[in-house]
Structure formats: C-alpha cells, structure tokens
N, C-alpha and C positions, 0 to 999 in steps of 0.2 A: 474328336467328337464333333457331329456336326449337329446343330441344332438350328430350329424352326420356330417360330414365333409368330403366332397369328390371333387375329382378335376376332372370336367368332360370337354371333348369339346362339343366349338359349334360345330353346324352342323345346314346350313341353319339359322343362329340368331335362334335355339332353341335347348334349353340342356333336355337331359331326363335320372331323376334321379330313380334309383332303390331302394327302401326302403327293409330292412335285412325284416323276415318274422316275429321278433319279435317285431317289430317295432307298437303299436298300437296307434293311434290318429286317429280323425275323421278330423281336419284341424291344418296345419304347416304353419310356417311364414320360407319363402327362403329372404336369403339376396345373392344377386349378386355381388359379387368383381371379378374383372379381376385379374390372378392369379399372372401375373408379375407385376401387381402395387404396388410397396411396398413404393411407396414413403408417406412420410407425411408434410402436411402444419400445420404450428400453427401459429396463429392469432395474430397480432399486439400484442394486450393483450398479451398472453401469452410470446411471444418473451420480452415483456417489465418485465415480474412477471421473467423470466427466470435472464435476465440481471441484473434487481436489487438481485436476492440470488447471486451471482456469486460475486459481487459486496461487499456483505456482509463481514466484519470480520470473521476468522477462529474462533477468540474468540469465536462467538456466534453459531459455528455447533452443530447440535446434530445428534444420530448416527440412524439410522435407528428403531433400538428398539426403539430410546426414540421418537423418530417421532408418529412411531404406537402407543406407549403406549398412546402419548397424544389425539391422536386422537379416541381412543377407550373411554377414559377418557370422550372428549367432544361430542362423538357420540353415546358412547354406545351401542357399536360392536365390 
C-alpha cells in the first residue's frame, strides 16, 4: 500500500490534491482531519482498562518485549 500525506488548505470548504506522476490507481480512500486537532478522547471503557493497569502491582509489570512476545505468541504475528 502506498500512501501520501500532504497538508493542504481549504479554499472555499474545497481542497485540491496533486497526485506525484508516479502515483498509479484507478480510485483512493481520502480521510479528512483538521490539521490542528490533535487532541484525543478515550472512552469510559478505556479510561476504566487504563485506571485498573496503573493500579496494578509493579510485581506483576512486564517489559515491553515480553508484552509483544505474548501477543505474537496468541496472535501469531
């Protein structure tokens, strides 16, 4: 998949994007994000899954490697 990433203005609520000359597809999926939004919400859920690890014993951390290994382990990826 190759993908493009460009910061253009509006002009009249409409953007127009220039594709490189290498660039070959017959139809593209555009996603629109306003450029200065960077803010993020996370969901009840998630603020609650957050709270409870935080909450957790240090005892029971594990390091990043061993995060991914497991999850490769149970996803097989």
């Amino acid at each position: 998949m190759e993908a493009i990433r460009q910061f253009v203005k509006v002009k009249d609520q409409k953007v127009n994007i220039t594709l490189p000359d290498d660039f070959i597809a017959d139809e593209v999926e555009v996603i629109i994000l306003a450029k200065n939004d960077i803010s993020y919400h996370l969901s009840e859920e998630q603020i609650k899954l957050l709270d409870n690890r935080l909450n957790e014993p240090e005892s029971e951390y594990i390091t990043s490697s061993e995060s991914l290994n497991l999850l490769k382990k149970k996803y097989g990826f």
